[in-house]
N, C-alpha and C positions, 0 to 999 in steps of 0.2 A: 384401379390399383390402389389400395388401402396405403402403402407405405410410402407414395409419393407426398402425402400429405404432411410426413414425418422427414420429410431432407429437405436439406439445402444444396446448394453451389456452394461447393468449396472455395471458388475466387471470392464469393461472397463470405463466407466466412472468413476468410483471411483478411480480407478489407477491412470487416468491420474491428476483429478482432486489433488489427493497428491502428484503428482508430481510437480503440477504446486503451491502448499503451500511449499514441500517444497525450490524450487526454490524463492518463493516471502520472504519468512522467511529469508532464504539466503542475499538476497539482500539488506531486510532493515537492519538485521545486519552489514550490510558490509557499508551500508550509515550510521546509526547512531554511528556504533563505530567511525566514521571519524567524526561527525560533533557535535555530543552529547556536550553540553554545551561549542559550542565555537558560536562565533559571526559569524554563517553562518547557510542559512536558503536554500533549496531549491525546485525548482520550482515544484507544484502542478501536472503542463501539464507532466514535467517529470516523476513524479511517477507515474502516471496515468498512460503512457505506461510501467514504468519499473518493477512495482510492479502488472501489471497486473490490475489494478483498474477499477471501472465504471468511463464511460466518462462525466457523467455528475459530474460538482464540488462536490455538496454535496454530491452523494450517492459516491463517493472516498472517501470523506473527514470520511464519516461514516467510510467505511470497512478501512481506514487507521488507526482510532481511535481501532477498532476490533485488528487491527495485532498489534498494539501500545500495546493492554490490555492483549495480550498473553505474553510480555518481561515483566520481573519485573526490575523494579525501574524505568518505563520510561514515560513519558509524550511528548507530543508535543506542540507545539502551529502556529497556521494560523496567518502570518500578512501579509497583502497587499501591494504593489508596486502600489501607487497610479499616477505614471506617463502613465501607460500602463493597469493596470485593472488586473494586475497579482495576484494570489494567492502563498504564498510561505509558507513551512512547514520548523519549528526550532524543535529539541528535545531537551529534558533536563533531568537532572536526578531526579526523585520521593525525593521530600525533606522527610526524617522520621517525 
């Protein structure tokens, strides 16, 4: 049977898949507690590999906004490097 070669176990999908949240949770915590309202922003391409992200800009930029809206008091913001066409992410903390 050709298409067993092509599945998984869903318990296993599900496993891994919380594995790999919570290692990306992990990590942005570990980048914003360093960077959170200081004058550094960093690079888009990087979190895209580091956070596990989609490769295309936007659909990152979305599930980055998604794991942003799981931490409370947190915000980010996108500003461009207009020498090079870069994308870069700042975080800050949720004003009350």
């Amino acid at each position: 049977m050709e298409w067993k070669k092509h599945s998984k176990k869903i318990s296993k999908l599900k496993e891994s898949n919380t594995q790999i949240d919570m290692k990306v949770r992990g990590r942005l915590e570990e980048i914003t507690g360093e960077i959170t309202d200081k004058d550094e922003a960093v690079s888009l391409e990087f979190l895209k590999e580091y956070l596990h992200l989609a490769k295309d800009d936007n659909e990152a930029i979305e599930e980055l906004k998604f794991h942003v809206g799981l931490m409370d008091g947190l915000n980010y913001g996108v500003i461009a490097d207009d020498t090079d066409q870069s994308i870069y992410v700042h975080f800050t903390k949720k004003e009350d």
